[in-house]
C-alpha positions as CSV (number, residue, x, y, z in Angstrom):
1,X,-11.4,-1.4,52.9
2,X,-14.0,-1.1,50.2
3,X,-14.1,0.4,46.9
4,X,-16.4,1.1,43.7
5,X,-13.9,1.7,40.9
6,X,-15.7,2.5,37.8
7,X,-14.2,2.3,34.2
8,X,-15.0,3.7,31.5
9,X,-13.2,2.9,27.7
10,X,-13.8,-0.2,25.5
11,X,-14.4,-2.7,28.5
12,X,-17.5,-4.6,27.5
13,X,-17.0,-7.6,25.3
14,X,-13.7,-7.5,25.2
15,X,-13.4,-10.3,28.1
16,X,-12.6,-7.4,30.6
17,X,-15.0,-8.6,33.7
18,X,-13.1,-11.7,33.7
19,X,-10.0,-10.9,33.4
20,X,-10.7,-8.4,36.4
21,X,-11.8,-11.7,38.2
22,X,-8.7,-13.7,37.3
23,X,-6.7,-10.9,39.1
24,X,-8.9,-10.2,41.9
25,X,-8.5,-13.9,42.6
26,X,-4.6,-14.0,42.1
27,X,-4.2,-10.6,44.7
28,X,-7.1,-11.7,47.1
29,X,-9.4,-9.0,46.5
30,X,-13.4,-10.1,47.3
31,X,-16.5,-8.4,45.7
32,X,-17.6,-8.2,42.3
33,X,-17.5,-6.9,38.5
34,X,-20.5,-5.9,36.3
35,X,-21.6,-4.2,33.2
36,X,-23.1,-1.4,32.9
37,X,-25.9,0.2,30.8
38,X,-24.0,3.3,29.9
39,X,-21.1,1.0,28.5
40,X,-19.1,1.1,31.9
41,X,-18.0,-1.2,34.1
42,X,-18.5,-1.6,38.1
43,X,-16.3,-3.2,40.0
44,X,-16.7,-3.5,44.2
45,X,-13.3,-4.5,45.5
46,X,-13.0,-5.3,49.2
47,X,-9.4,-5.9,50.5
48,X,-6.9,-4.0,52.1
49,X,-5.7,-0.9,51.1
50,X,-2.4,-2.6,48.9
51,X,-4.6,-5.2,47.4
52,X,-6.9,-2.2,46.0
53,X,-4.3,0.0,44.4
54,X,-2.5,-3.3,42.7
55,X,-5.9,-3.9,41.3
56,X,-6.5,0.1,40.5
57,X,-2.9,0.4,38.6
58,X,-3.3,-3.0,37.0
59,X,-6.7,-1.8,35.6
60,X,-5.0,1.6,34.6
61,X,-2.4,-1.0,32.2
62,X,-5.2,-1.6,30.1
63,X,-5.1,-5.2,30.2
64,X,-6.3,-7.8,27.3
65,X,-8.1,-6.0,24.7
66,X,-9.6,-3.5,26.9
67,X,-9.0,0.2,26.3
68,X,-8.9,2.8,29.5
69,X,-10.2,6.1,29.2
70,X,-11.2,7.1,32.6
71,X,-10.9,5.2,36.0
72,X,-13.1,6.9,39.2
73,X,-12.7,5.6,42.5
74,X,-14.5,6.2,45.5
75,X,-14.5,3.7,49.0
76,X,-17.4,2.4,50.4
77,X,-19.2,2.6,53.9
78,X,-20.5,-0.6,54.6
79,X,-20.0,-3.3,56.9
80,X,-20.8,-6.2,54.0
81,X,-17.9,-8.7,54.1
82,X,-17.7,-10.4,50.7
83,X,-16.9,-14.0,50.4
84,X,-15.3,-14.2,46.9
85,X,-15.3,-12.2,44.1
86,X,-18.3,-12.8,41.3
87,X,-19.0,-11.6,37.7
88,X,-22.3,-9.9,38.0
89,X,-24.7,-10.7,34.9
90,X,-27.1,-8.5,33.4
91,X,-30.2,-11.0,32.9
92,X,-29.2,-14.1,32.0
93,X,-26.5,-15.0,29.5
94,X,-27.8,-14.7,26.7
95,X,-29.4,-11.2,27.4
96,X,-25.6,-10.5,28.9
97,X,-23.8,-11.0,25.9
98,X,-26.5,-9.3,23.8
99,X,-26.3,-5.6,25.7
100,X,-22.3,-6.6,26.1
101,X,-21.7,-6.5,22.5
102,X,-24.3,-3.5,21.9
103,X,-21.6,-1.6,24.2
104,X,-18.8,-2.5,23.0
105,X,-19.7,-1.8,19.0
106,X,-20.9,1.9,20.2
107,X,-17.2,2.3,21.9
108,X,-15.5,1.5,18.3
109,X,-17.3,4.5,17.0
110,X,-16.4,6.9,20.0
């Protein structure tokens, strides 16, 4: 099975991409986590059907420092098999960080 969950909340800069990677790794879910411009963030999970909704109601606990608003959920169809799961990076570093932190100080504001 294949997913795009999409989150939206304070979830950039707050550490939220990896600790979505920690858990993917600890439930063996593949695919991968990344910011997005609008504040965001997109996650591809690939795994079976159990694997996905521990990660969905895991997300939905707001975990770390993160704050949930909204979660949308939609599966995939694709035959791509992912071998791990990955952090996606917006440009390198640096330039992640940078647009990471932008997001997160509009979302204190909101």
């Amino acid at each position: 099975m294949l997913s795009k969950i999409k989150v939206y909340g304070r979830v950039q800069g707050v550490l939220f991409r990896k600790n979505v990677k920690e858990f993917a790794d600890k439930i063996g879910i593949k695919g991968s986590v990344r910011n997005c411009a609008d504040g965001s963030v997109e996650i591809i999970a690939q795994g079976s059907e159990d694997k996905i909704k521990k990660l969905y109601h895991w997300i939905k606990s707001n975990p770390g420092f993160s704050k949930i608003d909204e979660i949308a959920a939609e599966d995939l169809k694709t035959n791509v098999n992912y071998e791990d799961f990955e952090i996606l990076k917006n440009g390198n570093y640096f330039q992640d960080k940078k647009k990471a932190l932008g997001n997160f100080k509009r979302s204190l504001h909101n």
